[in-house]
N, C-alpha and C positions, 0 to 999 in steps of 0.2 A: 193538082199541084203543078205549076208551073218549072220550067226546067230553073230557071231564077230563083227560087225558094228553097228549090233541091240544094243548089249550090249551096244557099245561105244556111244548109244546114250542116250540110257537110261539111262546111269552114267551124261553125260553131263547134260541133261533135269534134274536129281536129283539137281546137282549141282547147276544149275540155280535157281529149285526153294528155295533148301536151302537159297542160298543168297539174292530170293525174301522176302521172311518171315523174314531176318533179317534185311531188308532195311526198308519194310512197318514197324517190328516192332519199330526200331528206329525210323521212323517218325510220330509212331503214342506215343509213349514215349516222343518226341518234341513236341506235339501236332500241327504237321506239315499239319493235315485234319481239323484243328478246323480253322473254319469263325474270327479273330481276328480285334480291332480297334486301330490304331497307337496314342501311345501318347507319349509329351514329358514333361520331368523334368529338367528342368535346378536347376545346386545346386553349393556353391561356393566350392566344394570338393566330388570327391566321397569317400574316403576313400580305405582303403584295403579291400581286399578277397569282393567287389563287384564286381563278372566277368556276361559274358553272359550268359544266361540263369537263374539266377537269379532270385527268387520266388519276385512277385507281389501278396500282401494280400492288401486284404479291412475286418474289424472285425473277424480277423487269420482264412478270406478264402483265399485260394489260386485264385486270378481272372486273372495271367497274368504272364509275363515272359519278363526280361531284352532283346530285341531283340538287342541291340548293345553299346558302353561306348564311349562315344567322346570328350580328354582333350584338355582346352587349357588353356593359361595365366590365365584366369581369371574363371578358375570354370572348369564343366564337365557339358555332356548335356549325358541325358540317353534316350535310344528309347526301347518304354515299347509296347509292343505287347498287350491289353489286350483281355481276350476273349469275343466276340459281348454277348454271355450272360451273364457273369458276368457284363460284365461293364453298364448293365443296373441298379443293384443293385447299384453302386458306385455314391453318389450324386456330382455332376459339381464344389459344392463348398467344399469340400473335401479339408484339411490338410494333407500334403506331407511329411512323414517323413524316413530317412532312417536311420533302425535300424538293432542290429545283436540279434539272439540268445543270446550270450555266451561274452565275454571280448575277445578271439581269433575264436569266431564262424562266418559264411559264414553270410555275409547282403544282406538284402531283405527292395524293397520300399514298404510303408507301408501307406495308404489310410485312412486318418482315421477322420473318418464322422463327420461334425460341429455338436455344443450342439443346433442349431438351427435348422428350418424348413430347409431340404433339396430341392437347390434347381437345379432342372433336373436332367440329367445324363451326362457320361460318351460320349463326339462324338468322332469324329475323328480328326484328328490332336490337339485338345486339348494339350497348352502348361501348367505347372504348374512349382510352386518356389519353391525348397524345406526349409522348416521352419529348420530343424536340422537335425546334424547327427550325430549319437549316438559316444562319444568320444572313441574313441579306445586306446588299451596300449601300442600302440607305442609312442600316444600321450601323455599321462602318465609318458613313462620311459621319453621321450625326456623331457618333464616339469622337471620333475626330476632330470633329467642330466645337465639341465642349473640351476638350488634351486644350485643344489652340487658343481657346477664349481663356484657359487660364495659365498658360505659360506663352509669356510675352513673346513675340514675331522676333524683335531687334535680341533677345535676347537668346532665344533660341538659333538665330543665323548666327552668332556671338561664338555658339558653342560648336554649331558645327562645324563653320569654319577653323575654329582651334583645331577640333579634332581630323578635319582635314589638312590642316600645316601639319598636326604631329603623326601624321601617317605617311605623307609624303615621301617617296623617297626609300620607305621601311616596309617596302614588300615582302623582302626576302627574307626581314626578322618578325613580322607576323607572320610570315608563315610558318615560320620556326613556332614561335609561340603557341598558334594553333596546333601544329603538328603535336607537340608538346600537352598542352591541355585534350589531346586527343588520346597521346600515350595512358595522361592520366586519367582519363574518363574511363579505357578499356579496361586500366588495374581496377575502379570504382567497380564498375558492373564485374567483374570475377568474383566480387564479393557483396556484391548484391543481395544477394541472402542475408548472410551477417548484418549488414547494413541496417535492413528491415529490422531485424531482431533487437539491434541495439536502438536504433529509434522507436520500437514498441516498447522495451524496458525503459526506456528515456521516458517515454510518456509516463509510465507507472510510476516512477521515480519524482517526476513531476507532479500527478498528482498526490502521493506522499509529502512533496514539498509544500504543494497547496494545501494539503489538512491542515500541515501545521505551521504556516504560516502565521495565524493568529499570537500563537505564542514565541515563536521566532520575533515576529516583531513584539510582541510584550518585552521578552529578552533584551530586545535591544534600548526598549525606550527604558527601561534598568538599567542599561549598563550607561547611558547619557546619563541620567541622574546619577549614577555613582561615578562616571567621567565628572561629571558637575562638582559633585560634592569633595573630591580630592582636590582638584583644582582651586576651589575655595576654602580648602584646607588645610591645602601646599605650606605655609607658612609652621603648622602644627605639624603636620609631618615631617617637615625638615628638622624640626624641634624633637621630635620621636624618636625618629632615625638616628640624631647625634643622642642620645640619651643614649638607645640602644647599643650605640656604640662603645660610649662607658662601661656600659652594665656588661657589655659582651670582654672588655679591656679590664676590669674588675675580676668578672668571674675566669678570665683565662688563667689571671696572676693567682688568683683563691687554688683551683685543679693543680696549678702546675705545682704550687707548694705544695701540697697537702697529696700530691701525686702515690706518693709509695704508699701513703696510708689510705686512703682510698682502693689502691689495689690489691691491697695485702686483707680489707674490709669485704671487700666483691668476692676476693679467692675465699674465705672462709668460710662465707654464706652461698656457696657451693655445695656441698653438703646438703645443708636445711632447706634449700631451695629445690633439690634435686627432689627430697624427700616430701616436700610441699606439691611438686610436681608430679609425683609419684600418687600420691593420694590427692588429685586434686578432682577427682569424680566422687569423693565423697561428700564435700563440701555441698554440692546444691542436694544433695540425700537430706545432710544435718540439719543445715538452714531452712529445708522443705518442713523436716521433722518438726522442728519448732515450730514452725509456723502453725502447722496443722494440729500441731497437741496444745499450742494456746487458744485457735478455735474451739478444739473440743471441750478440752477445760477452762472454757470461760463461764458456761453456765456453772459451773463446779463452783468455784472461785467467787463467781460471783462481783466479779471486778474487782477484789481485794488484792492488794498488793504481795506476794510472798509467795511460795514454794510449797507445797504439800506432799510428803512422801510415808511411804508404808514401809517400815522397818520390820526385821527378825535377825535372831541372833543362828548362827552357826557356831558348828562344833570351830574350839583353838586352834591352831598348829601350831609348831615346837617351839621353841625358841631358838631367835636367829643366830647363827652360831657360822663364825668367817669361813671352817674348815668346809661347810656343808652346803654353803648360800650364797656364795662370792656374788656379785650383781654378775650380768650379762646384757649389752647392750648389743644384742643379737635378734629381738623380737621382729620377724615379719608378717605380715599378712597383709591381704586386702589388694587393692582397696574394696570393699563391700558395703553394699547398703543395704544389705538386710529386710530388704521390704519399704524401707524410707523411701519417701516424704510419707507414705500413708501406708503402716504397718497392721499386720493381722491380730487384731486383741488375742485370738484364740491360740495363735501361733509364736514359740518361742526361738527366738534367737541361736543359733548351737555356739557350746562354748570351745572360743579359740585358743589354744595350748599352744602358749608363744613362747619359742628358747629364752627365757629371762632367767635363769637359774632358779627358780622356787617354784612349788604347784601346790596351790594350796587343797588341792583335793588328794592329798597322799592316804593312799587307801592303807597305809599302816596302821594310822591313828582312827580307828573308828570311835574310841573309849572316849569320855569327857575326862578332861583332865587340868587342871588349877595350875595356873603358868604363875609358879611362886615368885619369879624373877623382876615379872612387872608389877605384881602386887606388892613386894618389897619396895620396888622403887617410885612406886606411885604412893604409898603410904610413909614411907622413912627416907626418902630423897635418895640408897645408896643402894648399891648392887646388891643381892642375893648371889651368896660363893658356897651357898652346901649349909649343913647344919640345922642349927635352930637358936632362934635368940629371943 
């Protein structure tokens, strides 16, 4: 070999390794030697200036890099290279965010660790959703550009300008004003709490209002038919109301004459009323009573019209005589119901011994005895005075 080929080779072998050093450094710049675990993001947008190679942080460390960006209809799926070391640091339940720098800065997905106990790590194929992504100014101008496409230019310079003359000059009393709705802001939040609570019961109240809302308005389309129906009535009711007014001009002048007897009528049946009052828990007892003993004796009866009863005679007692039997309207008892509405066939009544002056069970007279007094006067029309005739 000639010294001329030597050269030629040693230039080439230069060359080669130049372009070695710049390949390993490039891949060691990709971190193309580092052990990495594949994960994914699906997100319903990636947004702009997210390309590949794209910084992965977890608490603004850098632990990984955008490995590739995959759009479709419905969203983008991101394939995130992380490094097997780092992604030991990054807990499993982790919030997914993709965020930029800057308003026009390069975005990076961003890891960012629950307020809660962390729980595992980082595996492999791990899919995740992204919660948000940071609004961008394209989003911005576009918003913007649709505000302006529907509220007119001339009309909107219209208004700022107004509201530029009526601020002019009223520095000093908007600042008062602010000042003011500041004061009031601070008392709002001291009660901030309350607040809460009454707009949670506000809600419940509401919907309370919505259940019944249905019939709230049925109510109302009622009370329009019945607005209706007066209204075209008006005529009769005015008619009614002057009638009323006789009837009420009438019956004033009837009371006011017949005044002392009316109330001399009310005071007397004071008394009977009190005593109506008095026994007036017997009433559904009797009325029960009947009821239920014309069920029972209906089969008896047999739907015949009348009354059927079981008589016996008992011993006389004396003849009534003034010195011995004066009446007494002294008798109280009760009120009692005895077993009524539905009484015990087997079980008798006890008998009540009520202050009336007479008892007809006077245990003197056990003897039968011929009460010649009434036999006289039910046979010859006149009293029995003694004797014989």
């Amino acid at each position: 070999m000639t010294r001329l080929h030597a050269q030629r080779l040693a230039a080439l072998g230069l060359v080669v390794l130049i372009a070695g050093v710049f390949v390993v450094a490039a891949m060691l710049y990709t971190d193309r030697f580092t052990a990495t675990v594949p994960v994914t993001v699906r997100t319903e947008r990636a947004g702009l200036n997210l390309d590949v190679d794209a910084k992965v942080k977890s608490r603004g460390v850098v632990v990984g890099r955008v490995a590739r960006v995959e759009y479709a209809t419905d969203g983008a799926v991101l394939h995130l290279d992380i490094d097997a070391a780092g992604a030991r640091d990054v807990p499993a339940n982790s919030t997914v965010l993709i965020n930029s720098t800057t308003a026009f800065g390069a975005k990076y997905v961003n890891f960012v660790p629950p307020d809660t106990a962390p729980v595992g790590s980082l595996v492999s194929g791990a899919t995740f959703e992204a919660d948000a992504v940071t609004v961008e100014i394209n989003t911005v101008f576009e918003n913007l550009s649709s505000v302006l496409r529907s509220v007119e230019p001339e009309k909107l310079n219209a208004t700022l300008g107004s509201l530029a003359a009526g601020l002019r000059g009223r520095g000093e009393e908007l600042g008062e004003v602010l000042d003011l709705s500041n004061t009031y802001l601070a008392g709002i939040n001291a009660h901030g709490q309350s607040l809460r609570h009454d707009i949670d019961a506000g809600a419940d109240v509401a919907a309370v209002y919505a259940d019944a809302s249905p019939g709230l308005l049925d109510i109302l389309r009622q009370a329009t038919v019945s607005a209706d129906t007066v209204v075209a009535e008006q005529a009769n009711l005015d008619l009614t109301l002057l009638e009323l007014t006789g009837l009420g001009d009438s019956g004033g002048a009837v009371l006011e004459e017949n005044n002392p007897a009316l109330t001399t009528m009310l005071a007397q049946l004071v008394p009977t009323t009190d005593i109506l009052s008095y026994y007036a828990p017997e009433f559904p007892c009797m009325f029960g009573g009947y009821v239920h003993g014309s069920q029972v004796g209906l089969p008896v009866y047999g739907g015949q019209p009348g009354i059927r009863l079981q008589a016996g005679l008992l011993p006389g007692v004396p003849t009534y005589t003034v010195e011995n039997n004066l009446p007494k309207v002294a008798a109280k008892g009760g009120p009692y119901c005895l077993g009524l509405p539905q009484p015990d066939p087997n079980a008798h009544a006890p008998f009540v011994v009520a202050d009336t002056g007479a008892n007809p069970h006077n245990p003197i007279l056990q003897q039968p005895q011929i009460n010649f007094g009434n036999v006289f006067d039910v046979l010859y029309g006149v009293p029995f005075e003694g004797g014989t005739r």
